[in-house]
TIRO-2110 file (N, C-alpha, C; in Angstrom, 1 decimal):
// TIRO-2110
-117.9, 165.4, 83.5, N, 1, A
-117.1, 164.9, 82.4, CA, 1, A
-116.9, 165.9, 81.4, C, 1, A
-118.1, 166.8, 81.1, N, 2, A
-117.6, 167.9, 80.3, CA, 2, A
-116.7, 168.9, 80.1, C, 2, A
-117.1, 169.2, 81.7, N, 3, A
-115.9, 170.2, 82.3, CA, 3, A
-114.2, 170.1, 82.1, C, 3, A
-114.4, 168.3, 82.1, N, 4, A
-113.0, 168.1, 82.1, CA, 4, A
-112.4, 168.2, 80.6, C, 4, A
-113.2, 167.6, 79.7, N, 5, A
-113.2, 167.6, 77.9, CA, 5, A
-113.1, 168.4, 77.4, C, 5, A
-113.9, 169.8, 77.8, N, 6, A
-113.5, 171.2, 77.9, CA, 6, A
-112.0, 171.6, 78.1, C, 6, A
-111.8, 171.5, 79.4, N, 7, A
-110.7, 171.8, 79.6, CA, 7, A
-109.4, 171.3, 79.2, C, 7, A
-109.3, 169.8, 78.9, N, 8, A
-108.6, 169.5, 77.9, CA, 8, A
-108.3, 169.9, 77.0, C, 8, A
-109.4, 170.1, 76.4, N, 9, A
-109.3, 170.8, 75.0, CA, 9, A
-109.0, 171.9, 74.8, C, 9, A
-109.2, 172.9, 76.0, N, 10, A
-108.6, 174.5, 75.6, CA, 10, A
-106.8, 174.3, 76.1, C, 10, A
-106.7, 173.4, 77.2, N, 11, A
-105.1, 173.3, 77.6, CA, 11, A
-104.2, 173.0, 76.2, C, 11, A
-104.8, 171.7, 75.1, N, 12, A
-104.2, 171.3, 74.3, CA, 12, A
-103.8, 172.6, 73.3, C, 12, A
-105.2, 173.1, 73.1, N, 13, A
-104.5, 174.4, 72.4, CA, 13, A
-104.2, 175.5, 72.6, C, 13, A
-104.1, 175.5, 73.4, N, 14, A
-103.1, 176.2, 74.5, CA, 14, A
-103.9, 177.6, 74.9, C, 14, A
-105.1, 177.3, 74.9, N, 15, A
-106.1, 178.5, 75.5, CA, 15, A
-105.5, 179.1, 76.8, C, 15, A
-105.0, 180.4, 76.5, N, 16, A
-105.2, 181.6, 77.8, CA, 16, A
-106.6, 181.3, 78.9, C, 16, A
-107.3, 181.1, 78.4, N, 17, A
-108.5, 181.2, 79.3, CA, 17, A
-108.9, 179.8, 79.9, C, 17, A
-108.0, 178.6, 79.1, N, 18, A
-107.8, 177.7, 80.0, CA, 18, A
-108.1, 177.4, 81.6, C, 18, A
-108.9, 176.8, 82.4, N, 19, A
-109.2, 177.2, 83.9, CA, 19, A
-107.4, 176.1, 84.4, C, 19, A
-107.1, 176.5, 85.2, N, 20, A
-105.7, 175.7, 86.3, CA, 20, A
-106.7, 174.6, 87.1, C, 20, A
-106.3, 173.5, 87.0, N, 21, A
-106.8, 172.7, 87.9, CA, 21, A
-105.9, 172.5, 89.5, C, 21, A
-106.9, 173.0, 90.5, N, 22, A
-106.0, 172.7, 91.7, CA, 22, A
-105.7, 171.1, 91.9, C, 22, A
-104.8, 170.9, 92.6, N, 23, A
-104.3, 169.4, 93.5, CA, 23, A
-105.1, 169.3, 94.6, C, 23, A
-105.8, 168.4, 94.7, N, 24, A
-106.3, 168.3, 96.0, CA, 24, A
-105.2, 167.6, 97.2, C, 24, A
-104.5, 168.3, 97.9, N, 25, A
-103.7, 167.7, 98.8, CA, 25, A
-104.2, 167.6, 100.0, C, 25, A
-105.1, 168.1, 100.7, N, 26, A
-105.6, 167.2, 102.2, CA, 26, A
-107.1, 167.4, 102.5, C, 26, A
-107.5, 166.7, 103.4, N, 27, A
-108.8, 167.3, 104.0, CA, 27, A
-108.9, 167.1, 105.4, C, 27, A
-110.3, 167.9, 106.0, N, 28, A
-110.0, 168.1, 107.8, CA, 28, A
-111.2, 167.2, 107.7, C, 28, A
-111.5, 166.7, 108.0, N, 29, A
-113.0, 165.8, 108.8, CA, 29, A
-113.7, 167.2, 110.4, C, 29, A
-114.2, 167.2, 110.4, N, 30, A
-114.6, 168.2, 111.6, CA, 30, A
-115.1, 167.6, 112.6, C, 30, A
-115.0, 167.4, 113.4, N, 31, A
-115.5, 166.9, 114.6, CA, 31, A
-115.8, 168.2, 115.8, C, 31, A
-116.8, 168.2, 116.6, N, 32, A
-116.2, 168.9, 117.4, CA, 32, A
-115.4, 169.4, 118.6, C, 32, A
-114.6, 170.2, 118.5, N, 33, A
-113.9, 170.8, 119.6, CA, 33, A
-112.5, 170.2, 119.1, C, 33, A
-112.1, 169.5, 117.8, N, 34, A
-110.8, 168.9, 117.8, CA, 34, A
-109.9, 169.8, 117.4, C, 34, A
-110.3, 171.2, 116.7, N, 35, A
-109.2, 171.8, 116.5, CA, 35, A
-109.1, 172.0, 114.7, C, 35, A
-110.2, 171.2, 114.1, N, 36, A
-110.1, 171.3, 112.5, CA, 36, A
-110.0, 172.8, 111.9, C, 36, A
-111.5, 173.7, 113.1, N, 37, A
-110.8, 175.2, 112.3, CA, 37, A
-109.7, 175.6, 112.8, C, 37, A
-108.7, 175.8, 113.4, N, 38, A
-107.3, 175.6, 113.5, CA, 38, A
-106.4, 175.3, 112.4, C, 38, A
-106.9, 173.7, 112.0, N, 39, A
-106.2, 172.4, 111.1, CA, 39, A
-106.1, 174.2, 109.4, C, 39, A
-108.0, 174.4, 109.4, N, 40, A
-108.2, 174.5, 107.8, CA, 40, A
-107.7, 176.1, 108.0, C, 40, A
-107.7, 176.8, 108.7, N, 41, A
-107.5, 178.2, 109.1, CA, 41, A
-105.7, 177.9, 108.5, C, 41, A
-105.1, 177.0, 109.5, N, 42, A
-103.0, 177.1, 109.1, CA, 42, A
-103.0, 176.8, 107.6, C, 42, A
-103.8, 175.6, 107.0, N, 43, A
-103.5, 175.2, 105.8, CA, 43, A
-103.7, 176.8, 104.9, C, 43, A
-104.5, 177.8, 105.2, N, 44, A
-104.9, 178.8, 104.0, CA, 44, A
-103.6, 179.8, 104.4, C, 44, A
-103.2, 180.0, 106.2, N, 45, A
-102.3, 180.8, 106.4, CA, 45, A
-100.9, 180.5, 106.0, C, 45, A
-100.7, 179.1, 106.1, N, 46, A
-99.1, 178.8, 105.1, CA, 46, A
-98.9, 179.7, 104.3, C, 46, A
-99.9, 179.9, 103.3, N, 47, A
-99.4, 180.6, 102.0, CA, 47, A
-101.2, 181.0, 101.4, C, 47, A
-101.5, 181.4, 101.6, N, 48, A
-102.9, 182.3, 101.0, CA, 48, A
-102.7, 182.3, 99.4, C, 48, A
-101.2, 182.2, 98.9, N, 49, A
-102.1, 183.3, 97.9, CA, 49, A
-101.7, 181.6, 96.8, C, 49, A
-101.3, 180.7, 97.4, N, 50, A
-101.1, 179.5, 96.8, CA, 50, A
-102.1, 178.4, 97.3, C, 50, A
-102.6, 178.7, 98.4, N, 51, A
-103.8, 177.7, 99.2, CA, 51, A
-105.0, 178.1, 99.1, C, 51, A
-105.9, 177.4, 98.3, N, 52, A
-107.0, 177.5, 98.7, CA, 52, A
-108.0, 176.6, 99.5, C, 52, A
-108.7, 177.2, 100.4, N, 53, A
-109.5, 176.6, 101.3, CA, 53, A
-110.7, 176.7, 101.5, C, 53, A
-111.9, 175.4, 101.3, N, 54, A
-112.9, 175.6, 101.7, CA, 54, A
-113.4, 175.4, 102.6, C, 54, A
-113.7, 175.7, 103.9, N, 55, A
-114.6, 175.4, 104.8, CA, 55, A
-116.1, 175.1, 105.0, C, 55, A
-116.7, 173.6, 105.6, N, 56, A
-117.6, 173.3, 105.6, CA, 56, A
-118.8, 173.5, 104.1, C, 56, A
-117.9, 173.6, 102.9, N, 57, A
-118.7, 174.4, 101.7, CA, 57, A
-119.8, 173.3, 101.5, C, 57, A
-121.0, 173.4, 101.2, N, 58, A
-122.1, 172.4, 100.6, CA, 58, A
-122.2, 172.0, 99.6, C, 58, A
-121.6, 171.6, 98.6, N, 59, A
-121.6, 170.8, 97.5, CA, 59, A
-120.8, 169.9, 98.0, C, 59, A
-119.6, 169.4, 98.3, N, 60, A
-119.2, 168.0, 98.6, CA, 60, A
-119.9, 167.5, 99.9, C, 60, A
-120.5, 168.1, 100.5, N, 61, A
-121.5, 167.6, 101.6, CA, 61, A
-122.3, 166.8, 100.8, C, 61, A
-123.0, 167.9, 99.8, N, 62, A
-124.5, 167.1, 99.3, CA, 62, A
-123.8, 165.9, 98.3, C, 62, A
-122.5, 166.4, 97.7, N, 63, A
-122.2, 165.0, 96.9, CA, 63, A
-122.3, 163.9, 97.4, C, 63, A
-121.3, 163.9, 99.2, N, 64, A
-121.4, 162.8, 99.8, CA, 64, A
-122.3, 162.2, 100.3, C, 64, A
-123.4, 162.8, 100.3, N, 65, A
-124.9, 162.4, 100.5, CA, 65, A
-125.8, 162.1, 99.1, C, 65, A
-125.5, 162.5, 98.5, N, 66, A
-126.2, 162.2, 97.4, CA, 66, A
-126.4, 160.7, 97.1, C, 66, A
-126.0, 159.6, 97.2, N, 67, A
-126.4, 158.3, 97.1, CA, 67, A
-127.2, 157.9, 98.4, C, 67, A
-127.0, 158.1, 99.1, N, 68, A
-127.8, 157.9, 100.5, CA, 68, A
-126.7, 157.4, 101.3, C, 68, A
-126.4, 157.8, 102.8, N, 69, A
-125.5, 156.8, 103.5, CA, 69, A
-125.4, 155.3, 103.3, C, 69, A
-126.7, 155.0, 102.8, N, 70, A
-126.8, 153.0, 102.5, CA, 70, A
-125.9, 152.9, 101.2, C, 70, A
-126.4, 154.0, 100.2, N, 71, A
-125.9, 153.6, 99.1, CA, 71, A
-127.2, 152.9, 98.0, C, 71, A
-128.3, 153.5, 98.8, N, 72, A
-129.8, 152.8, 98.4, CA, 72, A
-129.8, 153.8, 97.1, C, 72, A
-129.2, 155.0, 96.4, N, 73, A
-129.6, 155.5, 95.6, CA, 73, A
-128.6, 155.2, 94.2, C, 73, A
-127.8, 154.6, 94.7, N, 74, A
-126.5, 154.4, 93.7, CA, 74, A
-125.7, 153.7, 94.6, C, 74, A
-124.0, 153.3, 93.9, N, 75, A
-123.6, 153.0, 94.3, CA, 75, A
-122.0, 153.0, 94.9, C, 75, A
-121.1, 152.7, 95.9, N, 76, A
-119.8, 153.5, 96.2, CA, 76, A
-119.3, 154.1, 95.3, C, 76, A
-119.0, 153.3, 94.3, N, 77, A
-118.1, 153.6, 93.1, CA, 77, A
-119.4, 155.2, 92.6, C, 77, A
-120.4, 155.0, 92.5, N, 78, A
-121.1, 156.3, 91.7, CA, 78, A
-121.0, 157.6, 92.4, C, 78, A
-121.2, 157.2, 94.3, N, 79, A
-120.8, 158.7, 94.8, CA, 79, A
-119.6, 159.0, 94.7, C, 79, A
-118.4, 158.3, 95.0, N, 80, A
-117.3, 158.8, 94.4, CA, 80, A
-116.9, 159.4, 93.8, C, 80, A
-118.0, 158.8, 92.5, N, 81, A
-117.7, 159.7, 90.9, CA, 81, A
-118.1, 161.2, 91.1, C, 81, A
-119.1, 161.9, 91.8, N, 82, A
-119.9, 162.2, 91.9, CA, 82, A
-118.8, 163.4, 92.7, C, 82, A
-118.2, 162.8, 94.1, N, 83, A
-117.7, 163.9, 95.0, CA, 83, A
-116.6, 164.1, 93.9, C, 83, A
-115.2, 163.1, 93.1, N, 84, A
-115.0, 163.9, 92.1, CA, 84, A
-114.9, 164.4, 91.4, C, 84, A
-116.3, 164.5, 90.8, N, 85, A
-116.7, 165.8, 89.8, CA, 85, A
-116.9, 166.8, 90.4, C, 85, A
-117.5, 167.0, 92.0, N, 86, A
-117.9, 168.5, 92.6, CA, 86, A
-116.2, 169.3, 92.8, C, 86, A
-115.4, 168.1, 93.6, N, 87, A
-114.2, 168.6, 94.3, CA, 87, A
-113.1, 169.2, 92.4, C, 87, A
-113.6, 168.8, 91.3, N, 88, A
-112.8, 168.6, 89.9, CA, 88, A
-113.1, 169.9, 89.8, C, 88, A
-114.6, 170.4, 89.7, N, 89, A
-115.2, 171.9, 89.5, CA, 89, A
-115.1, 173.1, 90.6, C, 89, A
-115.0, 172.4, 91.8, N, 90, A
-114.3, 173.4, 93.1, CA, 90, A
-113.0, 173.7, 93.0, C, 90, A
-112.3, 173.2, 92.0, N, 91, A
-110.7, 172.9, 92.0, CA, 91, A
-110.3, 173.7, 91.0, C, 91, A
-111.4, 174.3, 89.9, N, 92, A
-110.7, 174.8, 88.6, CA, 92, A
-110.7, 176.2, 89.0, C, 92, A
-109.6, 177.0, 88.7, N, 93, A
-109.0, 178.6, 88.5, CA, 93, A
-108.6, 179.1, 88.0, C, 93, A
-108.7, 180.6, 87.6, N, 94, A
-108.2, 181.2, 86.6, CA, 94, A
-106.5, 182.0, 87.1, C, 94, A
-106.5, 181.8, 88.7, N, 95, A
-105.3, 182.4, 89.4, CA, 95, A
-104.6, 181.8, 89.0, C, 95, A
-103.2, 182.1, 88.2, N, 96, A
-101.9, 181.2, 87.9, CA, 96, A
-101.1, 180.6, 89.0, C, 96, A
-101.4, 181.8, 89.6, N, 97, A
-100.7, 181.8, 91.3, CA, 97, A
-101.7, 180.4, 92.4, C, 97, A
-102.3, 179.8, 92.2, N, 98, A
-102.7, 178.9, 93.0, CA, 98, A
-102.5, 177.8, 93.3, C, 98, A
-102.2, 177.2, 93.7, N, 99, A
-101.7, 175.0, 93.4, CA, 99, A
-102.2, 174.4, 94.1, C, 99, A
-102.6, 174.9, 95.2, N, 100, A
-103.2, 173.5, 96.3, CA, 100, A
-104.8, 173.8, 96.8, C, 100, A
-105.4, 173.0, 97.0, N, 101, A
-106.4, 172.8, 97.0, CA, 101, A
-106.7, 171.8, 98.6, C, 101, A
-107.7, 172.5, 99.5, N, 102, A
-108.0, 171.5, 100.7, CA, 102, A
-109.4, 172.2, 101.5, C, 102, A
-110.0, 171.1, 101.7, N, 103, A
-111.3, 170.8, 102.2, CA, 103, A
-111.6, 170.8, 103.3, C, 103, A
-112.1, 171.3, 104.4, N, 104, A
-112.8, 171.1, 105.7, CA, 104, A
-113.9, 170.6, 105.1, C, 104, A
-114.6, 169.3, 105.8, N, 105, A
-115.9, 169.1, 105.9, CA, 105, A
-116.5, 168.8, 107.2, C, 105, A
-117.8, 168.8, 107.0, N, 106, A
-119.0, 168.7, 108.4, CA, 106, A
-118.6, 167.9, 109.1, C, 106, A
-118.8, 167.5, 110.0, N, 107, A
-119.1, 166.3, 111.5, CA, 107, A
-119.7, 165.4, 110.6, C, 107, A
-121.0, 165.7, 109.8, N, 108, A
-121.7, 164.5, 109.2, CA, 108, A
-121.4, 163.6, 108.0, C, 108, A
-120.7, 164.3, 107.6, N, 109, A
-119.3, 163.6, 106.4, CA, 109, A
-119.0, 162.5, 107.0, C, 109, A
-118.1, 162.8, 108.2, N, 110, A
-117.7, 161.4, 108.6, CA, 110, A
-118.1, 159.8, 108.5, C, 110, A
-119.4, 160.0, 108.5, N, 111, A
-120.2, 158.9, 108.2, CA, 111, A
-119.7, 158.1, 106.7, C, 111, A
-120.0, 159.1, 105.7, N, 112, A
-119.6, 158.5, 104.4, CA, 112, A
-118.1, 158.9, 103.9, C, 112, A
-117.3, 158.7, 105.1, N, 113, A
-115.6, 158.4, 104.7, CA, 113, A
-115.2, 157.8, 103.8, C, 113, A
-116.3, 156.9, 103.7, N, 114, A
-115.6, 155.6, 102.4, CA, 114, A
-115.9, 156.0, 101.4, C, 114, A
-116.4, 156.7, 101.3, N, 115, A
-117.2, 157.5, 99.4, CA, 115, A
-115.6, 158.6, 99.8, C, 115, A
-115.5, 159.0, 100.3, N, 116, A
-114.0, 159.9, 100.4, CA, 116, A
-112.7, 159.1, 100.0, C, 116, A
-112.8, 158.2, 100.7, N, 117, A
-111.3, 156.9, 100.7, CA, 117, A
-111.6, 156.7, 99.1, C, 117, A
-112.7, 156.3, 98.8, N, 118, A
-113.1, 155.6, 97.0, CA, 118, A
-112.8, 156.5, 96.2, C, 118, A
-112.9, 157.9, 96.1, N, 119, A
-112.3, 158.9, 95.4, CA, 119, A
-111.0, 159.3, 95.6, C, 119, A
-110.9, 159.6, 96.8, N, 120, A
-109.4, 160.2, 96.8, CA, 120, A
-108.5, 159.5, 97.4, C, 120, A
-108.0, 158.0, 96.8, N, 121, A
-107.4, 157.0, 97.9, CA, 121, A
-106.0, 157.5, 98.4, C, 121, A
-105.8, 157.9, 97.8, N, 122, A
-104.1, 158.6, 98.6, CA, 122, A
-103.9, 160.5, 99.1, C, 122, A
-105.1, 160.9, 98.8, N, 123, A
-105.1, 161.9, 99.7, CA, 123, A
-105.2, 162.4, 100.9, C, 123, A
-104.2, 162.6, 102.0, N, 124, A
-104.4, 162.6, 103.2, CA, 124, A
-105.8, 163.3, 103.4, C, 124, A
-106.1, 162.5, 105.8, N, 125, A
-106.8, 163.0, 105.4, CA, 125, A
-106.7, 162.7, 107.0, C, 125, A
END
């Protein structure tokens, strides 16, 4: 939440050093043998110097785990909050040149899809 109040605040006054916030436009789920590094490899080859891509990175892993698969530690709505704040801070840049933003995650992500669907409901996926 800070990050974002921050950054608000340097955009309003029109701070140079402002960070760009990327768009999160898609994510790969990984499974194996389906072809996801393929999927996250074309998404960076489109256009490299406009795409950014993370593969398999561990912070939205641990976010999505961070409540527990049950949800025994918190709850849907809190991991959510949680994956986007990591994906909000994985997303900010100083490249003018950058816009899109997309995620490869683990095989064991899959499990907590719905902490994914609860944050990002209209991001493909």
């Amino acid at each position: 939440e800070l990050a974002r109040e921050f950054d608000i605040d340097a955009a309003e006054q029109n701070d140079e050093t402002a960070p760009k916030i990327l768009e999160l436009k898609g994510v790969v789920f990984h499974e194996s043998r389906c072809g996801s590094t393929l999927a996250a490899n074309s998404m960076m080859a489109l256009n490299p110097v406009t795409n950014r891509v993370y593969s398999e990175s561990s912070p939205p892993i641990s976010a999505l785990r961070g409540c527990g698969e049950d949800y025994s530690e918190c709850s849907l709505a809190g991991a959510a909050n949680l994956l986007k704040d990591v994906v909000y801070m994985m997303g900010r840049s100083n490249d003018p040149k950058e816009e899109n933003l997309f995620f490869k995650f683990q095989s064991v992500t899959t499990r907590t899809m719905d902490t994914f669907r609860a944050a990002f409901p209209s991001t493909p996926w």
